[in-house]
N, C-alpha and C positions, 0 to 999 in steps of 0.2 A: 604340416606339423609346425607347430610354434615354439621357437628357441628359449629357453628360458635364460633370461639375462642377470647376469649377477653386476655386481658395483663397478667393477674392471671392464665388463663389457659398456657399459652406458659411459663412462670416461672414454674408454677407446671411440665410440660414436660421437661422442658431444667433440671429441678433438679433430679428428675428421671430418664431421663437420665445418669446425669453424678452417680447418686448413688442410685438406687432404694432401696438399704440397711438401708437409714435412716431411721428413726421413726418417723410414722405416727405426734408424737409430733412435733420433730425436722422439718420435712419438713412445716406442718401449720406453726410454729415459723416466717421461711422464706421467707413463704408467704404472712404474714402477718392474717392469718385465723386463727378461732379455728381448733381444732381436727377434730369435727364432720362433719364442712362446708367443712373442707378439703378434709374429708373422701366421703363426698357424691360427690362431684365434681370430683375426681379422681373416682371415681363409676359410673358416666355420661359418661366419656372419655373414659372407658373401655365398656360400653355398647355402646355406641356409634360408638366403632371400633377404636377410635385413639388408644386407648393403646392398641396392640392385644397379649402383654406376655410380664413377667419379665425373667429375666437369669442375667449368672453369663457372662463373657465373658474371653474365655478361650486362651492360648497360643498354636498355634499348635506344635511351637520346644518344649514344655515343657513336650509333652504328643508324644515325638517322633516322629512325622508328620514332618520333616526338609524340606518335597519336595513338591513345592507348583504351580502349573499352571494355568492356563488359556488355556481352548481347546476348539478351533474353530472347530465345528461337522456340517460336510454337508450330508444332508439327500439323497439318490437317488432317494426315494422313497415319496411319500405324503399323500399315502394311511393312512386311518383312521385306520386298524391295526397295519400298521409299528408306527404310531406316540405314538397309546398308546401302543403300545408294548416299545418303547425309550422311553417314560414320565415314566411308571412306572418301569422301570428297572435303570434308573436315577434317582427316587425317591429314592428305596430302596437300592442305592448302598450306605455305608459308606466312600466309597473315594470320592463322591461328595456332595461338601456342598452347594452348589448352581447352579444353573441351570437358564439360561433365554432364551427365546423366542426370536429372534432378528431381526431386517431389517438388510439389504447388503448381503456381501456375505457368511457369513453363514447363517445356520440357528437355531445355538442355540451356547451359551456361556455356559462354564460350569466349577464353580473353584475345582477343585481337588486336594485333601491333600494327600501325602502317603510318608512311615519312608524315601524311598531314591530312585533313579534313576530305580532300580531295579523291586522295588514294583511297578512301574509309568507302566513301559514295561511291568508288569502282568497285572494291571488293562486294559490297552490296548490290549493285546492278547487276557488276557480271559476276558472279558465283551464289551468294547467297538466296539471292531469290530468283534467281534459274533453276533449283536444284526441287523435287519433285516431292510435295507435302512439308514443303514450307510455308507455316500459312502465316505468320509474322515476325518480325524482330523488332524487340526494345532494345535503345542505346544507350548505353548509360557510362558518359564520357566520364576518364578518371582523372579528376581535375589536380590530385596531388597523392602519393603515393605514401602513407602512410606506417606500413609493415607488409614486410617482405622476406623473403628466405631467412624466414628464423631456422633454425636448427632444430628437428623433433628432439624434445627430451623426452628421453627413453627411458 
């Protein structure tokens, strides 16, 4: 079931958004709500499913991640054990932070973090192309980071 949003709720997200850190006070302030109306409305949104988590949002150069890609991964395979054999070996890897399902010519996009060029060519030997109906990856180094965690406007 899909929440219908009115003008209050897309402020209350757009501000959360940009700082989920403020106070319960502070953000009703802004909204023009009390505390409590605010509090139960951000409580709607999150049962609801629009809100699905808060976080911090973190720097990858800061936490020595400096190598960052985009790898286009073409399956050989389509079989239902290769696929969840690559879903859950891509879950649990910490060099990729995101993963999608995609039309054209691949078949899965996948951003990968790791300290430097070196680390990149490990994760590739030893997991990526160990893993069973892998039949290629394209690399495609992110030379400058352009746009990132915008906020959906809702």
């Amino acid at each position: 079931m899909t929440l219908k949003l009115d003008e209050r709720d897309r402020r209350i997200l757009t501000l959360l958004q940009e700082d989920c850190r403020m106070s319960n006070a502070d953000l009703a302030e802004a909204v023009g709500m009390s505390p409590s109306a605010f509090w139960r409305r951000v409580r709607a949104l999150e049962d609801a499913g629009v809100i699905a988590r808060y976080g911090a949002v973190v720097v990858p150069k800061a936490m020595g991640l400096s190598f960052e890609a985009l790898v286009q991964v073409n399956l050989t395979r389509h079989a239902p054990e290769h696929l969840t054999e690559f879903i859950r070996a891509v879950e649990s890897n910490p060099h990729v932070v995101e993963c999608y399902a995609t039309t054209g010519q691949a078949d899965y996009h996948l951003r990968v973090l790791a300290p430097d060029l070196e680390a990149y060519n490990q994760f590739l030997e030893r997991f990526l192309f160990r893993l069973a109906g892998v039949a290629s990856a394209q690399t495609h180094v992110i030379l400058k980071t352009i746009k990132r965690d915008t906020p959906v406007v809702p």
